[in-house]
C-alpha positions as CSV (number, residue, x, y, z in Angstrom):
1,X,-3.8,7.3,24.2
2,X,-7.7,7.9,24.5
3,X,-9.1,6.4,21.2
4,X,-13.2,7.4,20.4
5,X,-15.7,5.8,18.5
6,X,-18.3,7.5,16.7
7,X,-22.0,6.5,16.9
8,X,-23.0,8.5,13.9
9,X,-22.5,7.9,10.3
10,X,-22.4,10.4,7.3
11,X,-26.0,10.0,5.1
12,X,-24.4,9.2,1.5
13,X,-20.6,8.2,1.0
14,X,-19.4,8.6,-2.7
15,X,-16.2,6.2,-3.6
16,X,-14.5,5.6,-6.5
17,X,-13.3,2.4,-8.2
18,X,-10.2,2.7,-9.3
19,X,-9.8,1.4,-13.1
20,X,-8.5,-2.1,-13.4
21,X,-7.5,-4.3,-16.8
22,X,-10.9,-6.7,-15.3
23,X,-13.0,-3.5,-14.9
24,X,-12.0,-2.2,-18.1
25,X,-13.0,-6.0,-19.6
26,X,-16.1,-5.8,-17.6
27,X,-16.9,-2.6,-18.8
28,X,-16.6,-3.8,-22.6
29,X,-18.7,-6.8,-22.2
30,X,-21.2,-4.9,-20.8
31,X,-21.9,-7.0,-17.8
32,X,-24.4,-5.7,-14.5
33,X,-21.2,-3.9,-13.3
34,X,-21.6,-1.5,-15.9
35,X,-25.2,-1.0,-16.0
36,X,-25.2,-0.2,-12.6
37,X,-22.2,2.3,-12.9
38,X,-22.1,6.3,-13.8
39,X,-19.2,6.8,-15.3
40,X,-17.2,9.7,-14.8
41,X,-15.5,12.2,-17.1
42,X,-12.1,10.9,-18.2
43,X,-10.5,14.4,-18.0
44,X,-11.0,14.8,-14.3
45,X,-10.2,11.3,-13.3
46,X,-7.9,9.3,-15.8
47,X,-7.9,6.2,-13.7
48,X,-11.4,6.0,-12.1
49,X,-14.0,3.7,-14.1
50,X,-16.9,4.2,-11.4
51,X,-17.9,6.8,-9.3
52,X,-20.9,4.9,-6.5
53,X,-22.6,6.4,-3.6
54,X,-23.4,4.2,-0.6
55,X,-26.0,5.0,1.7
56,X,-25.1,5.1,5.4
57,X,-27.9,5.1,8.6
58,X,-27.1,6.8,11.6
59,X,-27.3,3.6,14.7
60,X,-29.7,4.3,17.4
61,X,-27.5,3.9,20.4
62,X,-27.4,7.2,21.7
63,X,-30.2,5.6,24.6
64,X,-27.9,2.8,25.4
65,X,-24.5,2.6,27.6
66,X,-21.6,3.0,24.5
67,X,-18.3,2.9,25.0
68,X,-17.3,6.3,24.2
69,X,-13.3,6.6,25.0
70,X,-11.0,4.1,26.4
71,X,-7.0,3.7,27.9
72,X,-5.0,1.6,29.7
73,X,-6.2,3.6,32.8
74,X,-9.9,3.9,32.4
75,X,-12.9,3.9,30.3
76,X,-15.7,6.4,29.3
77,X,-19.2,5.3,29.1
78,X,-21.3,8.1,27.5
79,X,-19.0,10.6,28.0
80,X,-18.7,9.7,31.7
81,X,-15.0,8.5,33.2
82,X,-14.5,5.6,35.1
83,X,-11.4,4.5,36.6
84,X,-12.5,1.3,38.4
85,X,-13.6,-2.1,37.4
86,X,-17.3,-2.2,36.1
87,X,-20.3,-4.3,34.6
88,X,-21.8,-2.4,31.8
89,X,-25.1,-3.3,29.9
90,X,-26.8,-1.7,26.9
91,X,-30.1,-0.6,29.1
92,X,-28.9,-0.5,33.1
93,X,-26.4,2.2,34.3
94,X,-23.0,1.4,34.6
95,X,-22.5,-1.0,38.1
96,X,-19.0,-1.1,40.1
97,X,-17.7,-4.7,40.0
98,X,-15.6,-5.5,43.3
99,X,-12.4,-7.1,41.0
100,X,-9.3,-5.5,41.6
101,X,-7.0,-7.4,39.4
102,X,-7.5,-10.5,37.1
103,X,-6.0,-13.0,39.8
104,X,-8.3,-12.1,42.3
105,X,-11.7,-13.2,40.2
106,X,-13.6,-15.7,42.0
107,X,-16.9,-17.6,41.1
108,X,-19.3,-14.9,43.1
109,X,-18.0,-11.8,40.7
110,X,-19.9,-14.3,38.1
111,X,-22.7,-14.7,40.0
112,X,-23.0,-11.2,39.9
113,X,-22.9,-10.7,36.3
114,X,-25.2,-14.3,36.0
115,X,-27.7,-11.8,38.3
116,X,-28.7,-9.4,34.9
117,X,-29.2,-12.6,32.2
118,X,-27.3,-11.7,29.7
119,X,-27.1,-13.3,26.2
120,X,-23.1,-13.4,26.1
121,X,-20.4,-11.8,28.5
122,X,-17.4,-10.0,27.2
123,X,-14.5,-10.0,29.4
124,X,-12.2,-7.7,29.6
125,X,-9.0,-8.8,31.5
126,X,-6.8,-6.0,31.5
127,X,-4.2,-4.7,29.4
128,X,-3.3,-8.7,28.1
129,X,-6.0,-11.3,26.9
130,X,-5.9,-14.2,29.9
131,X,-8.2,-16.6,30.4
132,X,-10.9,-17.5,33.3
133,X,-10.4,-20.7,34.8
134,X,-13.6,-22.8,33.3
135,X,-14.7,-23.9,37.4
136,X,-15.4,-19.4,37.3
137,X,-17.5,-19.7,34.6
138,X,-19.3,-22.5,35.3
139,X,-22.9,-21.4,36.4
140,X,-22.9,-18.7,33.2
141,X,-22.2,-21.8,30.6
142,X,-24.7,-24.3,32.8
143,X,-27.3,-21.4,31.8
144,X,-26.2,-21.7,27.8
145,X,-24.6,-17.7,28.9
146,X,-21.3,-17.3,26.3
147,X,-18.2,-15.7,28.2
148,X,-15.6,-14.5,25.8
149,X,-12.0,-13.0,27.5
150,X,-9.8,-10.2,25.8
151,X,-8.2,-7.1,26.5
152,X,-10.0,-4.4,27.9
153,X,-9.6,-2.0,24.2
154,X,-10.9,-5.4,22.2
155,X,-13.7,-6.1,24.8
156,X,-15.1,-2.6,24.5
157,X,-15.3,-3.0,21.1
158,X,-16.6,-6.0,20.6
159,X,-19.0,-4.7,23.4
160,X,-20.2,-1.8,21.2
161,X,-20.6,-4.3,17.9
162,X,-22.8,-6.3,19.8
163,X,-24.9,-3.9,22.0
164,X,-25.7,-1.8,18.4
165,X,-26.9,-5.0,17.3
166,X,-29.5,-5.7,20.0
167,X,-27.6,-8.4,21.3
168,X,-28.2,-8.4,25.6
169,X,-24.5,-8.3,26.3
170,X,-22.7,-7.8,29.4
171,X,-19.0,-6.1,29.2
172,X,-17.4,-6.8,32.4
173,X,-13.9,-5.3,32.4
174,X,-11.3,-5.0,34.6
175,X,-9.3,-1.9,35.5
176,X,-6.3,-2.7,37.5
177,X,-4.7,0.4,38.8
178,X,-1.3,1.0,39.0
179,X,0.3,0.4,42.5
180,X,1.7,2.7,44.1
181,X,5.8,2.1,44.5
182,X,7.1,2.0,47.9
183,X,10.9,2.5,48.0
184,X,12.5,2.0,51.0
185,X,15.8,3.8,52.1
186,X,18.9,1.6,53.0
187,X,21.2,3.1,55.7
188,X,24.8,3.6,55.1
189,X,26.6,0.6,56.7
190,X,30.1,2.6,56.7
């Protein structure tokens, strides 16, 4: 299933806080809680104390390479579908990264990533969260460079948290594709 993220956020958010036995004692004594509440009409809402608004800010990353859409099969960065593996930074294009499965990771597909300086590396290792061998990611932790493993649907997310922070991450993921079966026919032996 392809699952989106939004990069927008509504303005003002009203909630409701639904009435307790504490509110209602707060509410009594009169405490900052119920200073800073409006209350609403008890006719419309029997068992709401508070109606708040939050304000929301829409996040600035429409410049940056977001993870838009991911599955098991691929990823979308900005709207655009990629079904190989891939380095991904918040300011330089999306770059092909020559790893076709998890086993076959070696020391110079870090170098690669090592290459762009990044602040932390998220690594996502496929459908299942596995763990580089620590020899891999030696030169990127020699240069103080975190490297965390997940799955590919945690790593994007945790790539998006960071890169709306302003954090200079690197999401390296891999996309192993499904091999193609090869069944072989076995002659009669009658």
């Amino acid at each position: 299933m392809l699952q989106r993220q939004k990069a927008y956020s509504a303005e003002w958010i009203v909630f409701y806080q639904p009435k307790t036995p504490v509110a209602a004692e707060i509410d009594k004594e009169k405490s900052y809680n119920a200073n800073l509440a409006a209350p609403v009409s008890p006719e419309k809402h029997t068992n709401i104390l508070f109606k708040r608004t939050m304000k929301l800010h829409i996040t600035p990353t429409q410049q940056y390479q977001t993870v838009t859409a991911y599955d098991d099969a691929g990823i979308e960065i900005n709207a655009k579908r990629f079904e190989h593996s891939l380095l991904v930074m918040p300011e330089i294009a999306p770059v092909a990264w020559p790893v076709d499965r998890f086993e076959a990771l070696a020391a110079e597909h870090f170098a690669q990533i090592e290459a762009q300086q990044p602040d932390v590396v998220i690594l996502g290792t496929g459908q299942r969260q596995r763990f580089a061998h620590p020899k891999l990611t030696a030169a990127l932790t020699a240069r103080r460079i975190g490297v965390e493993c997940m799955n590919n649907q945690a790593a994007c997310r945790t790539y998006n948290i960071l890169m709306a922070e302003g954090r200079k991450v690197a999401l390296a993921l891999i996309i192993e594709r499904a091999e193609a079966t090869v069944t072989a026919t076995v002659p009669d032996q009658n």
